[in-house]
C-alpha positions as CSV (number, residue, x, y, z in Angstrom):
1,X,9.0,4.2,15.8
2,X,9.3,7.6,14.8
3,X,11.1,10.0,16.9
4,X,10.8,14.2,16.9
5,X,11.7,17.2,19.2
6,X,9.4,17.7,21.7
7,X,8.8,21.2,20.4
8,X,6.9,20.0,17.2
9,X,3.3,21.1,17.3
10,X,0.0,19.3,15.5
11,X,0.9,21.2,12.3
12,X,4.0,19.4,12.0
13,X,2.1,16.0,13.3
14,X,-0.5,16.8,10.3
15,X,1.8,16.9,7.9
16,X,3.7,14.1,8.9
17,X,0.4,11.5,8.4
18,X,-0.7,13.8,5.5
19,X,2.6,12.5,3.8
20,X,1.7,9.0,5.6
21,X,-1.6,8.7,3.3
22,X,-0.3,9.6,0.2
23,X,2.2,6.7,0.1
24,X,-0.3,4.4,1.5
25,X,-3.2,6.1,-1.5
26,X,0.2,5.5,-4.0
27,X,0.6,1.6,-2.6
28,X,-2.8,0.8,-2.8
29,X,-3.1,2.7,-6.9
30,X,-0.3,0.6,-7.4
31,X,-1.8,-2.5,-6.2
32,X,-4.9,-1.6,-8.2
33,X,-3.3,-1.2,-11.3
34,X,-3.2,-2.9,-14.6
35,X,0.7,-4.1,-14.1
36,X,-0.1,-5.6,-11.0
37,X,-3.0,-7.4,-12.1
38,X,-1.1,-9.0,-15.3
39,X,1.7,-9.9,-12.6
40,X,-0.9,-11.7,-11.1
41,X,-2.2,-13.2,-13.9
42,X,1.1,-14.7,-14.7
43,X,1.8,-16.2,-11.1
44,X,-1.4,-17.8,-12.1
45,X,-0.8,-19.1,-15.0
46,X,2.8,-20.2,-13.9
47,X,1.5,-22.1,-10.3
48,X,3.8,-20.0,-8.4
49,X,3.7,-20.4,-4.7
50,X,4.2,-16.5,-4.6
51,X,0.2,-15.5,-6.0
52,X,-0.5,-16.6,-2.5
53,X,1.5,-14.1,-1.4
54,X,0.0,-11.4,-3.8
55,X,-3.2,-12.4,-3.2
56,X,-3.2,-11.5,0.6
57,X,-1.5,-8.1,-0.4
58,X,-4.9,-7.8,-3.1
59,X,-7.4,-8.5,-1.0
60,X,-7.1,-5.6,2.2
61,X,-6.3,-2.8,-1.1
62,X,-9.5,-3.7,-2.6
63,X,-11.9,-3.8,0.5
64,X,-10.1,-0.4,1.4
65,X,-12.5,2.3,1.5
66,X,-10.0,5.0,1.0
């Protein structure tokens, strides 16, 4: 939970989620990526138990409509 002086006003609110968004934007490029996709493609070919994993992190970034 995130805590802040009760004096902080909806610029500082803004900003807060506005840094919020990036991350999540730099997650889900991340996620989308090439290096991601190739780790994937060796879980695969491996039979890990961990693409299962990967694959539920996959599936919400590429149905995101951000």
């Amino acid at each position: 939970m995130r805590k802040e002086a009760d004096d902080v006003g909806p610029k500082a609110e803004l900003d807060h989620w506005k840094k919020r968004m990036a991350k999540f934007n730099s997650l889900l490029d991340q996620i989308k990526g090439t290096e991601c996709k190739a780790v994937v493609g060796v879980l695969h070919a491996a039979k890990s138990k961990l693409l299962k994993v990967c694959l539920i992190l996959e599936v919400p970034a590429r149905s995101s409509c951000f």
